[in-house]
OpenMM code with the backbone's topology and positions (N, CA, C; nanometers):
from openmm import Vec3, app, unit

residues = "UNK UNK UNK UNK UNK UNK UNK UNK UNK UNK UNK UNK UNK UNK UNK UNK UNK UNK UNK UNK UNK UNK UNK UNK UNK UNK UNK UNK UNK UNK UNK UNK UNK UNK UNK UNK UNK UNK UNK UNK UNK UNK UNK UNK UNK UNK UNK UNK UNK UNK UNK UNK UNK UNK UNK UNK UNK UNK UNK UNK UNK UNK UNK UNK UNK UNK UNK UNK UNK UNK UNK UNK UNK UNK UNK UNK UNK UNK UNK UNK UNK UNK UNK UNK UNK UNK UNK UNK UNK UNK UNK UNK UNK UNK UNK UNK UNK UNK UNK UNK UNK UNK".split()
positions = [
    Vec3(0.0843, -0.1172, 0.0000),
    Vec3(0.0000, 0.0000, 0.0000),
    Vec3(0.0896, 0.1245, 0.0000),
    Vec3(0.0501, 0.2008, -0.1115),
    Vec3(0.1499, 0.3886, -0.1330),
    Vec3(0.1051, 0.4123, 0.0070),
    Vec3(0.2201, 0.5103, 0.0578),
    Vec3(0.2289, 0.5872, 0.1886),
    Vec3(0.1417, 0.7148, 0.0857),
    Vec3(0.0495, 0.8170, 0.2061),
    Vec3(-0.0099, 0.8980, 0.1592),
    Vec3(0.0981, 1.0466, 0.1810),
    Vec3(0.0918, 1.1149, 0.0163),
    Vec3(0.1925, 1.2040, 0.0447),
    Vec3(0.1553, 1.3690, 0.1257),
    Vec3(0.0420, 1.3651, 0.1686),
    Vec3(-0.0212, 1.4577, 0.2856),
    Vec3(-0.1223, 1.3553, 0.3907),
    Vec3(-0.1176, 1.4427, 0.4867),
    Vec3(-0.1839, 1.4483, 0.5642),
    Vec3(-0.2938, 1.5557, 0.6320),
    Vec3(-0.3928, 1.5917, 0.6665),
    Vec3(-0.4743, 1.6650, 0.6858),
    Vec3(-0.5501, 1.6235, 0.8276),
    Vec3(-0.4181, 1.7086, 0.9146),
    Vec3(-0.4548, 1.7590, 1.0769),
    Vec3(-0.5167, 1.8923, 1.1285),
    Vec3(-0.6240, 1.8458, 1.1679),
    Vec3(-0.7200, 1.9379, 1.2762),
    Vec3(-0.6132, 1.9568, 1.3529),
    Vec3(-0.6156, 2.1151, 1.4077),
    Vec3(-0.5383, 2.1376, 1.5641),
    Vec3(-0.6581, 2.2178, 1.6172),
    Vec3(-0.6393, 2.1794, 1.7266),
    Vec3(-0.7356, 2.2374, 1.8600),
    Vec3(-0.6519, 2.2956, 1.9541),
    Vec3(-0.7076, 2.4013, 1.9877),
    Vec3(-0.5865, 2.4522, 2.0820),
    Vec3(-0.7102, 2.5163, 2.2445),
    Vec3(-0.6367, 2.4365, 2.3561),
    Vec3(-0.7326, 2.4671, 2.5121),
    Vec3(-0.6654, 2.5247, 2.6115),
    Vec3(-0.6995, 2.6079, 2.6813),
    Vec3(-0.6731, 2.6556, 2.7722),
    Vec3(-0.5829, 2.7660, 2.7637),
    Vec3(-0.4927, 2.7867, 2.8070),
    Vec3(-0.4191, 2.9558, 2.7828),
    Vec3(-0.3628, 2.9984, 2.6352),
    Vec3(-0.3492, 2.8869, 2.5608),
    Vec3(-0.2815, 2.8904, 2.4430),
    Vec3(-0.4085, 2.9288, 2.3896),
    Vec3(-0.5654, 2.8871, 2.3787),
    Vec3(-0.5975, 2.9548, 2.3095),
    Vec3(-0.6558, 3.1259, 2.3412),
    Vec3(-0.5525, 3.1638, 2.4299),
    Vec3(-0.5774, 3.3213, 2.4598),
    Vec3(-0.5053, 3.3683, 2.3320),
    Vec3(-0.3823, 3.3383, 2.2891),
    Vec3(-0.3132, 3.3913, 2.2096),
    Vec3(-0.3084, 3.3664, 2.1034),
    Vec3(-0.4052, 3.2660, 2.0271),
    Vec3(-0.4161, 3.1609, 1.9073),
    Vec3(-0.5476, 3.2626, 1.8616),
    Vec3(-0.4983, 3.3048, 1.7583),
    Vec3(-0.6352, 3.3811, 1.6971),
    Vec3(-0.8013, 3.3244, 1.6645),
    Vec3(-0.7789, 3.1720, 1.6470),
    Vec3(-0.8933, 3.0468, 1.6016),
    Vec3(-0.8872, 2.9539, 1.7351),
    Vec3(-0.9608, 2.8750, 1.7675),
    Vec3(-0.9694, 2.7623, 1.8653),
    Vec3(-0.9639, 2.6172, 1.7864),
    Vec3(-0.9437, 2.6607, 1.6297),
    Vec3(-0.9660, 2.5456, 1.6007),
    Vec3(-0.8853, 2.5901, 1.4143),
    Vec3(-0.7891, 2.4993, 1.3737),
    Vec3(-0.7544, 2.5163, 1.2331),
    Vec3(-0.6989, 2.3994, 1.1152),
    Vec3(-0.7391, 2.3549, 0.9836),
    Vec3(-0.6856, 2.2643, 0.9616),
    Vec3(-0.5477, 2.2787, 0.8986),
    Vec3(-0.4516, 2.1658, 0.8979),
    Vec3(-0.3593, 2.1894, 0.7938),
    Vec3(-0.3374, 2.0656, 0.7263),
    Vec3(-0.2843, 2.1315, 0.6238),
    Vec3(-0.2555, 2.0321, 0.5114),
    Vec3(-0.0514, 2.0059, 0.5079),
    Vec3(-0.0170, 1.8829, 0.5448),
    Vec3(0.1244, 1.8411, 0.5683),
    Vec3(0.1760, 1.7744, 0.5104),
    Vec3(0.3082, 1.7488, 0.4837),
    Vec3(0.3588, 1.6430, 0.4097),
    Vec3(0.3441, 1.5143, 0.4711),
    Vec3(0.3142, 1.4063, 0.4188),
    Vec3(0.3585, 1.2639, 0.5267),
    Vec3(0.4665, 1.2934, 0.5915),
    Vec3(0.4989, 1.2638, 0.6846),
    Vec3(0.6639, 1.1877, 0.7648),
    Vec3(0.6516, 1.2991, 0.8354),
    Vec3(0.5980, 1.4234, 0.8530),
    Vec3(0.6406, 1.5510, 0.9367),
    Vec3(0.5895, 1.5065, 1.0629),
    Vec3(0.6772, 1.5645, 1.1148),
    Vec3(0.6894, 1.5448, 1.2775),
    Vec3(0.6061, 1.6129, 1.3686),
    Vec3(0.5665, 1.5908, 1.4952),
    Vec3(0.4823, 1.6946, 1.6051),
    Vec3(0.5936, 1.7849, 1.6268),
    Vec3(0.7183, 1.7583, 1.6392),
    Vec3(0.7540, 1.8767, 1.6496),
    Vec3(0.7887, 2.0036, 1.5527),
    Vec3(0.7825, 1.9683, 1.4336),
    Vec3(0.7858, 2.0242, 1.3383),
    Vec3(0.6866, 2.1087, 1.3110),
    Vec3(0.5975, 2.0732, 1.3407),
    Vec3(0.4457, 2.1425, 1.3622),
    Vec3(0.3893, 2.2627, 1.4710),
    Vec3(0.4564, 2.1943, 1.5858),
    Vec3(0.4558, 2.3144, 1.7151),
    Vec3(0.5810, 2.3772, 1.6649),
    Vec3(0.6679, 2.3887, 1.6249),
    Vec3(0.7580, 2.4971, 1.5887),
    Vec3(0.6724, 2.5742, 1.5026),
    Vec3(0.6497, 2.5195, 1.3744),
    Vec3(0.5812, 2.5942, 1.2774),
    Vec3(0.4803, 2.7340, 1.3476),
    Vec3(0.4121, 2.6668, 1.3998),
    Vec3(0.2705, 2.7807, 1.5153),
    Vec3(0.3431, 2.8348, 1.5838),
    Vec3(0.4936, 2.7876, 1.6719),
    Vec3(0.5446, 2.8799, 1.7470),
    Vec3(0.5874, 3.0122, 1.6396),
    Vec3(0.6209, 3.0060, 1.5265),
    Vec3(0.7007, 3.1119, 1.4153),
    Vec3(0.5634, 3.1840, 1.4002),
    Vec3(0.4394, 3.1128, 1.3844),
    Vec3(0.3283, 3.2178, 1.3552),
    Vec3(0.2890, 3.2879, 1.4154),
    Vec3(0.2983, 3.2487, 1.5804),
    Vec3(0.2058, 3.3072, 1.6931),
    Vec3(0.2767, 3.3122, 1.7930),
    Vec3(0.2903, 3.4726, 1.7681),
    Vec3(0.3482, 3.5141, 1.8848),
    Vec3(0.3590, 3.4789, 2.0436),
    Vec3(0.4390, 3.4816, 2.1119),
    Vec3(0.3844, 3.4055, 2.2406),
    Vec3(0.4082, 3.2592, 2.2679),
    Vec3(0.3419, 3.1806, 2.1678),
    Vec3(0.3182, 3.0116, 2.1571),
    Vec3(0.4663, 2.9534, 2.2037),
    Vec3(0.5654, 2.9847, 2.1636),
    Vec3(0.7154, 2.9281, 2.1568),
    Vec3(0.7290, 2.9187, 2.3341),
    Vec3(0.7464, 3.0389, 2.4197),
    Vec3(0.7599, 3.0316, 2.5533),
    Vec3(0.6626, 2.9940, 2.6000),
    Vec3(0.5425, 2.9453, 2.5782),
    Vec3(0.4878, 2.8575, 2.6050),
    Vec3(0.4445, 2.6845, 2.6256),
    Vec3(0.4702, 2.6843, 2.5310),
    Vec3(0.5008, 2.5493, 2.5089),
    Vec3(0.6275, 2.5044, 2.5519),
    Vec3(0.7259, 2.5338, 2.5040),
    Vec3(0.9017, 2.4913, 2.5303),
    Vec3(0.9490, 2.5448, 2.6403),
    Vec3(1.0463, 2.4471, 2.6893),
    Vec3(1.1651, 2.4903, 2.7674),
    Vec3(1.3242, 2.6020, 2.6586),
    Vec3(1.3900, 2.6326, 2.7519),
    Vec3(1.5286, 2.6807, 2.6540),
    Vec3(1.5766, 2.5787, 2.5734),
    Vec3(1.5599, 2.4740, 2.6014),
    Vec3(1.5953, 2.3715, 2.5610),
    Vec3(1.5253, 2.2504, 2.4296),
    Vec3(1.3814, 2.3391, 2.4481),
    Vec3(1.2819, 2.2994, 2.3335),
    Vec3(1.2333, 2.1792, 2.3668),
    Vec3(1.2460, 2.1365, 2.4806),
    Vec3(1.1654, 2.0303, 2.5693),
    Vec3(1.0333, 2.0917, 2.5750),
    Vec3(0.9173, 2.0011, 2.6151),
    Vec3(0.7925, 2.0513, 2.6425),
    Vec3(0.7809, 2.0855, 2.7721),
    Vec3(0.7125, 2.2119, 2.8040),
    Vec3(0.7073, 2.2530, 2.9327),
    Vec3(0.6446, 2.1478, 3.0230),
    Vec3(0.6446, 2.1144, 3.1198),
    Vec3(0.4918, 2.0044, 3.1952),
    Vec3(0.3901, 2.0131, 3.2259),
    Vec3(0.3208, 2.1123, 3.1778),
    Vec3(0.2213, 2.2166, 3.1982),
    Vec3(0.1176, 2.1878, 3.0694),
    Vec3(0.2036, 2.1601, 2.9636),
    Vec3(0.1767, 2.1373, 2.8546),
    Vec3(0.1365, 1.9915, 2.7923),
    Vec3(0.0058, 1.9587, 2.7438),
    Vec3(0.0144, 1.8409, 2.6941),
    Vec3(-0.0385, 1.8195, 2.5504),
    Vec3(-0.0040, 1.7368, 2.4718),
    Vec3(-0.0404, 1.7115, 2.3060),
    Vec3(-0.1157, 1.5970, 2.2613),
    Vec3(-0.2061, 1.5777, 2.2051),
    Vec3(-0.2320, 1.4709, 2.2413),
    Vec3(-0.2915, 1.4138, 2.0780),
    Vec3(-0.2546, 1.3421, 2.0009),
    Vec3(-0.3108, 1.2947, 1.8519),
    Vec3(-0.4261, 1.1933, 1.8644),
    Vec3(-0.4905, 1.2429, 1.8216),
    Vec3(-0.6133, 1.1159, 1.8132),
    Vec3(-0.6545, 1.0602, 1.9473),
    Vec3(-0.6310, 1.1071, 2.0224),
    Vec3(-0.6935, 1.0879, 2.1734),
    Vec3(-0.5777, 1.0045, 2.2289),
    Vec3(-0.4445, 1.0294, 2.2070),
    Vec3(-0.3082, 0.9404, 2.2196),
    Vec3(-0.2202, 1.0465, 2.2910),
    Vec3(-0.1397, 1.0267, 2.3936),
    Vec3(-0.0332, 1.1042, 2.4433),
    Vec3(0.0713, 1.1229, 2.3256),
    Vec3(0.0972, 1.2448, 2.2951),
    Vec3(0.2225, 1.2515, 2.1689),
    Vec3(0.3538, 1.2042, 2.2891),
    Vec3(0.3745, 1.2825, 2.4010),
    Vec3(0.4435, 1.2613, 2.5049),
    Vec3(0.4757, 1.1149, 2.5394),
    Vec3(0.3972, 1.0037, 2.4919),
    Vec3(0.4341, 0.8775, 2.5679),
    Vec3(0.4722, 0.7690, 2.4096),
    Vec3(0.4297, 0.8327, 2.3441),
    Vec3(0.5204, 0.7674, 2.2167),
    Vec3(0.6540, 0.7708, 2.2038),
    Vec3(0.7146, 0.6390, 2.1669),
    Vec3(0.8136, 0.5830, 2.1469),
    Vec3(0.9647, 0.7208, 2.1552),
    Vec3(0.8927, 0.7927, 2.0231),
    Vec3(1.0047, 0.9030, 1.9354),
    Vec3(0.9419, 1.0757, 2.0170),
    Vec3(0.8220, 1.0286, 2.0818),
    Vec3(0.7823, 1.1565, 2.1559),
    Vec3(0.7112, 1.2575, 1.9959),
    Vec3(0.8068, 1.4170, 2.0484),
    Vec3(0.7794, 1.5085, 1.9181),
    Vec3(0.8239, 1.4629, 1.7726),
    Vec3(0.9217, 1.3563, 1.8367),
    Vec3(0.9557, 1.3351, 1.6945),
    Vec3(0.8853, 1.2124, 1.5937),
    Vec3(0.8417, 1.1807, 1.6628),
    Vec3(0.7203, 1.1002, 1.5514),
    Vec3(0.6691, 1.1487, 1.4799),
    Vec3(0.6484, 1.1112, 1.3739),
    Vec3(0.5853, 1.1418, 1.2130),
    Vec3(0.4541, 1.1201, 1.2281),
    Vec3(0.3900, 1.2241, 1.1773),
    Vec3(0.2320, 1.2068, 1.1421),
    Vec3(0.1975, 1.1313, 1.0172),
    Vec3(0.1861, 1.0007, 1.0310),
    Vec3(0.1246, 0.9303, 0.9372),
    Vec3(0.0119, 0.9357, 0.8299),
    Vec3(-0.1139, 0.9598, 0.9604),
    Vec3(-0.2428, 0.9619, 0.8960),
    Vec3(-0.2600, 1.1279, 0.9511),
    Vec3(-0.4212, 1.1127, 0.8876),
    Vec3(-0.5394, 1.1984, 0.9419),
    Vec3(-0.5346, 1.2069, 1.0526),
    Vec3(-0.6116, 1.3197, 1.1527),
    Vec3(-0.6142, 1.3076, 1.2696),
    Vec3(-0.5904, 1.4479, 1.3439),
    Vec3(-0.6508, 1.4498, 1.4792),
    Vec3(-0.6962, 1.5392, 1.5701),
    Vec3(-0.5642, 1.5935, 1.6245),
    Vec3(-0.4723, 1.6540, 1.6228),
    Vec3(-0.4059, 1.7403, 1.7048),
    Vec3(-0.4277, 1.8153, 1.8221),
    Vec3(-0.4696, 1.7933, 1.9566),
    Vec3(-0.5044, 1.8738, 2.0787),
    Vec3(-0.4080, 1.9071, 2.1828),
    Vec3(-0.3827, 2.0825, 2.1344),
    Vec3(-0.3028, 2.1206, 2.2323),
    Vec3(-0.3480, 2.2073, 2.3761),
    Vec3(-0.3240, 2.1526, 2.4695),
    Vec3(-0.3242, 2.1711, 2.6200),
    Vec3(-0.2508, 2.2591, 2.6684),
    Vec3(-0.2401, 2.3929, 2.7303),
    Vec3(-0.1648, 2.4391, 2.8153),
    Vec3(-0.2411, 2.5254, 2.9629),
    Vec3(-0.2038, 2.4328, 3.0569),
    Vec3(-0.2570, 2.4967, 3.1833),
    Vec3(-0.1878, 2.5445, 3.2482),
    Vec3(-0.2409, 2.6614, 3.3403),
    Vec3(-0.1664, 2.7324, 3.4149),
    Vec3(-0.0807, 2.6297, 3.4796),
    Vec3(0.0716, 2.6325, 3.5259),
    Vec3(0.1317, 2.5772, 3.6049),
    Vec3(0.0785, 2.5563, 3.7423),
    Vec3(0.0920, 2.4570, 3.8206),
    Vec3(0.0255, 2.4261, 3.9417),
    Vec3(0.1318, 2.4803, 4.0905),
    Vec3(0.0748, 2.5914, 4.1773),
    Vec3(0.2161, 2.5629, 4.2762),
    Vec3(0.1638, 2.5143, 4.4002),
    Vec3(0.1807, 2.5031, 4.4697),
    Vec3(0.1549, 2.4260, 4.6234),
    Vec3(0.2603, 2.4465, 4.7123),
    Vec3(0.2495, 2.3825, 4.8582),
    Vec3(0.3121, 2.3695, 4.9277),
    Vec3(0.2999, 2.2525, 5.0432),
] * unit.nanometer
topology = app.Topology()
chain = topology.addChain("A")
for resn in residues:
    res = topology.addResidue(resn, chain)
    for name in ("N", "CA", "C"):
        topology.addAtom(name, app.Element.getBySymbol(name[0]), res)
């Protein structure tokens, strides 16, 4: 079976991220093999803000932050951000206020 040479991901974006995300909701059209992280970079270059949000200095994901494909932790996959978007499918990005306690 041909690998499909796009893909066509919904992103959803909840909680503080979509303060700064102009839409709550957008599709895109991708090459096969592109990566989650390739993707949250991309939105970080568009939208202002998004980058220190999401990332550490280090371009780690903050912990605050969660991603989630098709109702799947991007975070608990094998390659993490760097897994390739194969198919179709839901992109949902999470960012909640950090939690503090004592």
């Amino acid at each position: 079976m041909a690998m499909a040479k796009e893909v066509k991901v919904t992103v959803q974006y909840w909680g503080n991220i979509a303060r700064i995300v102009p839409q709550r909701e957008e599709s895109l059209l991708l090459p096969a093999e592109t990566t989650f992280r390739t993707v949250l970079n991309n939105l970080a270059d568009r939208y202002e803000g998004v980058r220190e949000m999401l990332f550490t200095i280090h371009g780690s994901l903050l912990l605050h932050v969660r991603v989630n494909f098709n109702d799947q932790s991007v975070k608990d996959s094998v390659k993490g951000l760097d897994t390739p978007i194969e198919e179709d499918g839901l992109l949902e990005i999470f960012v909640v206020s950090p939690m503090c306690g004592g």
